[in-house]
C-alpha positions in Angstrom: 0.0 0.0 0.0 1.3 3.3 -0.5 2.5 5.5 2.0 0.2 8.5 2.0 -2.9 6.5 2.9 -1.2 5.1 5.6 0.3 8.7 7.1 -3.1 9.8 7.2 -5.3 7.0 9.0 -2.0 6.7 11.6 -2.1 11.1 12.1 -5.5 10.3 13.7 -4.4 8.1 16.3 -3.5 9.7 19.5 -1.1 6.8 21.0 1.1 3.8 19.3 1.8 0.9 20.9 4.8 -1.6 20.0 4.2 -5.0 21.9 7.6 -6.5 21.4 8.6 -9.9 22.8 11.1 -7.9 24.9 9.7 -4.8 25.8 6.3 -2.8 25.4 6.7 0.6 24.4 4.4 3.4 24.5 4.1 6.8 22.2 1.5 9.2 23.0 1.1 12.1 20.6 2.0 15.2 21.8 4.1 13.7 24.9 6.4 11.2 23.1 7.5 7.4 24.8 5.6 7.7 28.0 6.3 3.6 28.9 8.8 1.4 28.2 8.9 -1.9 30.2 9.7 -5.6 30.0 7.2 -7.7 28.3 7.1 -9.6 31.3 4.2 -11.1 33.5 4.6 -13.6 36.4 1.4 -15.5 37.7 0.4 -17.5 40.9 -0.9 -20.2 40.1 -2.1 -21.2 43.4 -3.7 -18.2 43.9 -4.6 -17.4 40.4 -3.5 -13.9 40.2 -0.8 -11.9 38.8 1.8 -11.3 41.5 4.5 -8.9 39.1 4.5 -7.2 35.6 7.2 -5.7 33.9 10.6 -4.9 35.1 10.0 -6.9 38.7 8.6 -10.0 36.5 11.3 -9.8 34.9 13.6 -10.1 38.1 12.1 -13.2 39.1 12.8 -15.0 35.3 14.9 -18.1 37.0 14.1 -17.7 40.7 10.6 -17.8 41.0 9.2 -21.0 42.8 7.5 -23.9 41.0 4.0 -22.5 41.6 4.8 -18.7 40.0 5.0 -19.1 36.2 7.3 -16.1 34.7 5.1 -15.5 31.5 6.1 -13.4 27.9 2.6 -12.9 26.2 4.1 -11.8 23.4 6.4 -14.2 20.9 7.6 -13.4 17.3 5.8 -10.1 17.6 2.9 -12.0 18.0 0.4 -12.5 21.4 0.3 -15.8 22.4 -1.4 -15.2 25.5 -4.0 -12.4 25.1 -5.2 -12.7 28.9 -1.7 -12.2 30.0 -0.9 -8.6 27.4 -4.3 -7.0 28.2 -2.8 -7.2 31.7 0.3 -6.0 30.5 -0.7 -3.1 28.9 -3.0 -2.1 31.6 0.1 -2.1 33.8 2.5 -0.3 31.6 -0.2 2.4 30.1 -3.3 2.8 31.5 -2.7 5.2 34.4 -0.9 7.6 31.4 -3.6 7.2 29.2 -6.6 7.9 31.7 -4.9 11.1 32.4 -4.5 12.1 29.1 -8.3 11.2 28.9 -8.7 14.0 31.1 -7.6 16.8 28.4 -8.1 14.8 25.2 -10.1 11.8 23.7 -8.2 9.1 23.1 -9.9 7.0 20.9 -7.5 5.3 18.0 -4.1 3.2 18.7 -1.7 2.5 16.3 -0.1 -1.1 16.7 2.9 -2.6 15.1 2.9 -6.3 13.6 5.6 -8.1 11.9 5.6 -8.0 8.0 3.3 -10.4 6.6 1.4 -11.7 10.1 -0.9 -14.2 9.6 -5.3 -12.8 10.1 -4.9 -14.6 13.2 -1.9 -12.7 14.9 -3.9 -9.4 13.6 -7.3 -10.4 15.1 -5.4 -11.1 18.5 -3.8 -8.0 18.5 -6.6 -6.0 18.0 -8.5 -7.7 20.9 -5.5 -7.2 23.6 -4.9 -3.6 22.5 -9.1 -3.1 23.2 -8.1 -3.7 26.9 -6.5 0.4 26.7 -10.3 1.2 25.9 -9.9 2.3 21.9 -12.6 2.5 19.8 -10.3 1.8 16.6 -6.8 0.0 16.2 -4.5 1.0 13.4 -2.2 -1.9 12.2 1.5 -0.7 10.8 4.3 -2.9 9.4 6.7 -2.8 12.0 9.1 -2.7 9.3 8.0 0.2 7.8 7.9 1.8 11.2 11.0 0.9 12.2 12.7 1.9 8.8 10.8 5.8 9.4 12.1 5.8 13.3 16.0 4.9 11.8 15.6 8.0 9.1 15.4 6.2 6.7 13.9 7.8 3.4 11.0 5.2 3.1 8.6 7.2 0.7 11.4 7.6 -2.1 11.5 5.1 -5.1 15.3 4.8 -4.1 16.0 1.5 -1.9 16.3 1.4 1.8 17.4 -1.7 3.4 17.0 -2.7 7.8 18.0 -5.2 9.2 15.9 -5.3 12.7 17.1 -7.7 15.3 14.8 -8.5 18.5 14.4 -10.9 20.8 13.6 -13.8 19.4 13.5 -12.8 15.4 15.0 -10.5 13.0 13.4 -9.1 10.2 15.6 -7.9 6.9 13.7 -6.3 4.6 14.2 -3.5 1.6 11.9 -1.0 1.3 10.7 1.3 -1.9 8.2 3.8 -2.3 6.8 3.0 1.2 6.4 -0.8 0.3 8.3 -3.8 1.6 9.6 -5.1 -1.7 11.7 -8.1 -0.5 11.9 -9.2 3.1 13.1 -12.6 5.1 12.0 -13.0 8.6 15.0 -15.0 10.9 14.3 -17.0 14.0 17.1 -15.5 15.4 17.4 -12.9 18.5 18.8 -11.8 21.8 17.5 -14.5 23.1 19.1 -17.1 20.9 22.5 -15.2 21.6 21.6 -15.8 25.1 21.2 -19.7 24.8 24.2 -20.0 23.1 26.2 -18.2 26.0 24.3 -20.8 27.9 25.9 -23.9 25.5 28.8 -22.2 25.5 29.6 -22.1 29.4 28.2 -25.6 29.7 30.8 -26.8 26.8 33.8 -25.5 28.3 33.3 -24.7 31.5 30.9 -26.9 32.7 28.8 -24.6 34.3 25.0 -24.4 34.4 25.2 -20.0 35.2 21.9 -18.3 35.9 20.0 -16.6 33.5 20.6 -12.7 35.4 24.3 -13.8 34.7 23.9 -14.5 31.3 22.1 -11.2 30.5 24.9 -9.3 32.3 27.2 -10.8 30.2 25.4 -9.7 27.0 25.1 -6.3 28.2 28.9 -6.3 28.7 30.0 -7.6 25.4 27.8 -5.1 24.4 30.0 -2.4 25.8 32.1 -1.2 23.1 34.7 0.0 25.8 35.3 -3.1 27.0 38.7 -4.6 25.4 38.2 -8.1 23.7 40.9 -9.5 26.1 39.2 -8.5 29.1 37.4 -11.1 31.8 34.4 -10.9 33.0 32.8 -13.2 36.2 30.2 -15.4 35.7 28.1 -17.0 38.0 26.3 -20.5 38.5 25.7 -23.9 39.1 28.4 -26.9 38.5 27.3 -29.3 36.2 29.2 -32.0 37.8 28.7 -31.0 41.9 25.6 -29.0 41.9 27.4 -26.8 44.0 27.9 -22.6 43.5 31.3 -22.1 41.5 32.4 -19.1 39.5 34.4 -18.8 36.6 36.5 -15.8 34.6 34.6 -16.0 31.2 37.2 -14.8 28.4 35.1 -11.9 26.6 36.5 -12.7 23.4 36.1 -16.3 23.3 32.3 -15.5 24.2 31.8 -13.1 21.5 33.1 -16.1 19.0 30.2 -18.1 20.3 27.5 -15.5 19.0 28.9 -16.1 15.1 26.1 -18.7 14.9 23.4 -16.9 15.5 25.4 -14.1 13.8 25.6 -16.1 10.2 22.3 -16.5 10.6 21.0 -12.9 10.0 24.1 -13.2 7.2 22.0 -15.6 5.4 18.8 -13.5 5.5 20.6 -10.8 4.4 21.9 -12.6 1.4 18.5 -14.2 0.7 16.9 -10.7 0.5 19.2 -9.3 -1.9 18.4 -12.0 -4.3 14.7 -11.4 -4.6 15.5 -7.6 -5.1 15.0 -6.3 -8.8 19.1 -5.3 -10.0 18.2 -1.5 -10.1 17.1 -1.6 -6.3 20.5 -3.5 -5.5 22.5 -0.7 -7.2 20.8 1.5 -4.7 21.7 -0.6 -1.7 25.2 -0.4 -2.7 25.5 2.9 -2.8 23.5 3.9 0.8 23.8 0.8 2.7 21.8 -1.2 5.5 20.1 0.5 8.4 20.7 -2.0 11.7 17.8 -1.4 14.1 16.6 -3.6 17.1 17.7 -5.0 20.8 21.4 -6.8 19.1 22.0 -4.0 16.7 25.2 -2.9 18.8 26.4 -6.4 19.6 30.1 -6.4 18.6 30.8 -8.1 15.3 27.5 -7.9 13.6 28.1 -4.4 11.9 31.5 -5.9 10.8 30.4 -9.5 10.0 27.4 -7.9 7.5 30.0 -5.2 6.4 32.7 -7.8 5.2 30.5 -10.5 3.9 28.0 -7.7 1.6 30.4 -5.2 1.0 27.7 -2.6 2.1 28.3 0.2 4.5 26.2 -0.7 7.7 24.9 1.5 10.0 23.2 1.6 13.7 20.5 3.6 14.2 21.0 6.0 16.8 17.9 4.3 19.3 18.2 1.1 17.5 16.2 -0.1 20.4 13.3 2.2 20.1 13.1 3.0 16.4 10.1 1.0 16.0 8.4 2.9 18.6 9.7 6.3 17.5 8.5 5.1 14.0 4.9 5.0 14.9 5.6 8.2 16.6 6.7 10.0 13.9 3.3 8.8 11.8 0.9 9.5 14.1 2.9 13.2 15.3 2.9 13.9 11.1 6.6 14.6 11.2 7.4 11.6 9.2 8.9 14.5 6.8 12.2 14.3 8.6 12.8 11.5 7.2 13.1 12.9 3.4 16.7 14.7 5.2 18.0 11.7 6.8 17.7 12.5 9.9 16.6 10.5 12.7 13.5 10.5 14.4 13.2 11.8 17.4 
């Protein structure tokens, strides 16, 4: 669909929602990101009601007891437990939104959705969102969201290419006119880095280490100011004993472990420039790949696309929010910015 149909029925909305399987994010017009939490709910099953949400669910991922389930609603961009997100988004938006009630109607959400969701995931969507109280839900490719909230010149006939990586998928995709022309979804994420940390300690260390751990240490490879020689201490359960043992991971050797998950996205990459018409790969070649998304800034990914494509790469500047700044930019009408290059803000 072309863009310009699309700007308008979003400029009516008064708040956008992007219900990631990581985080939930929240843009209302005239305010900007008013709520940014985990996509995380944890439930008693005993008692039958929801003892954390968000950012203290999160905490208990790996320590709650057997009776507490620690529950992501959301998975692939997609609810899987509608019960669960309507909670969710109560939790993370409705006090904002019941004030902004006071001063303004607020009557139309934008969502996002992966490219190409099936009717079901759209149907689902619609029904959790209807927890906020909206009259009307507007769905938007998060692709083409996430390619407005990177800068990304989306309405010209010239290509733009992004690569967004999440939690548990990334999406390549190259965009013309305002159109997804070519586009390969990978079930590849942060969360897939994470478990191969996880084979990695058990392989050559022997060490079962605890989930908090393990996010730590992705945080800190992360870091682009932390040397590749440097050691980093990692906590958790011996295989062998059962018993509490730490070890000094080498940072470098666990970066090495994420080039599987890495090639991955490599491959989608690859496959996406195949199915692009030879005149759209010209323009690729000459302004590059956007990288949007939770891994964006993992070390080696930038490098490993830049080597293997010959294409300049580049990070967004909220790589982590540009989905959410996207939606923003639609529904605030300043999705002009975009024309200059310049990032949404």
């Amino acid at each position: 669909m072309p863009l310009t149909p699309i700007l308008e029925r979003m400029r009516r909305c008064t708040v956008a929602v992007d219900l990631g399987a990581a985080r939930t994010r929240v843009y209302l017009k005239g305010q900007g990101l008013i709520a940014d939490e985990p996509s995380v709910v944890a439930f008693d099953t005993e008692r039958g009601e929801v003892v954390a949400i968000g950012t203290t669910a999160e905490q208990l991922t790996g320590r709650a007891p057997d009776h507490i389930l620690v529950i992501r609603p959301v998975a692939g961009g997609m609810v899987v437990d509608v019960e669960m997100a309507r909670r969710l988004l109560r939790h993370v938006a409705g006090s904002r939104l019941r004030r902004a009630r006071l001063r303004t109607p607020v009557l139309r959400a934008a969502l996002s959705l992966p490219h190409n969701s099936p009717p079901v995931a759209r149907r689902t969507v619609i029904e959790t969102v209807s927890a906020l109280g909206m009259r009307r839900v507007e769905l938007v490719d998060s692709l083409l969201a996430a390619a407005i909230g990177c800068g990304l010149a989306v309405e010209h006939p010239e290509a733009a290419m992004i690569v967004l990586a999440n939690a548990d998928t990334t999406q390549v995709a190259v965009l013309s006119m305002g159109t997804v022309v070519a586009s390969e979804t990978v079930p590849v994420g942060s969360d897939t880095i994470e478990r191969a940390f996880v084979e990695y300690f058990r392989g050559h260390h022997e060490l079962a280490p605890s989930v908090q751990a393990v996010r730590s240490l992705h945080q800190a490879i992360g870091d682009a100011d932390i040397p590749p020689e440097a050691g980093f201490e990692l906590n958790g359960r011996d295989i062998v004993s059962g018993l509490v043992r730490s070890v000094t991971a080498d940072t470098d050797a666990a970066r090495a472990a994420m080039h599987g998950p890495l090639r991955a996205i490599l491959d989608g990459v690859s496959m996406v420039m195949r199915r692009c018409p030879p005149d759209l790969v010209v323009d690729i070649a000459d302004s590059g790949l956007t990288l949007g998304g939770s891994i964006s800034r993992l070390p080696g990914l930038d490098s490993l696309l830049r080597k293997a494509t010959g294409l300049r790469v580049r990070i967004a500047d909220h790589p982590d929010e540009c989905v959410a700044l996207g939606m923003g930019a639609m529904i605030e009408g300043t999705v002009l910015r975009a024309r200059q290059g310049e990032p949404v803000r």
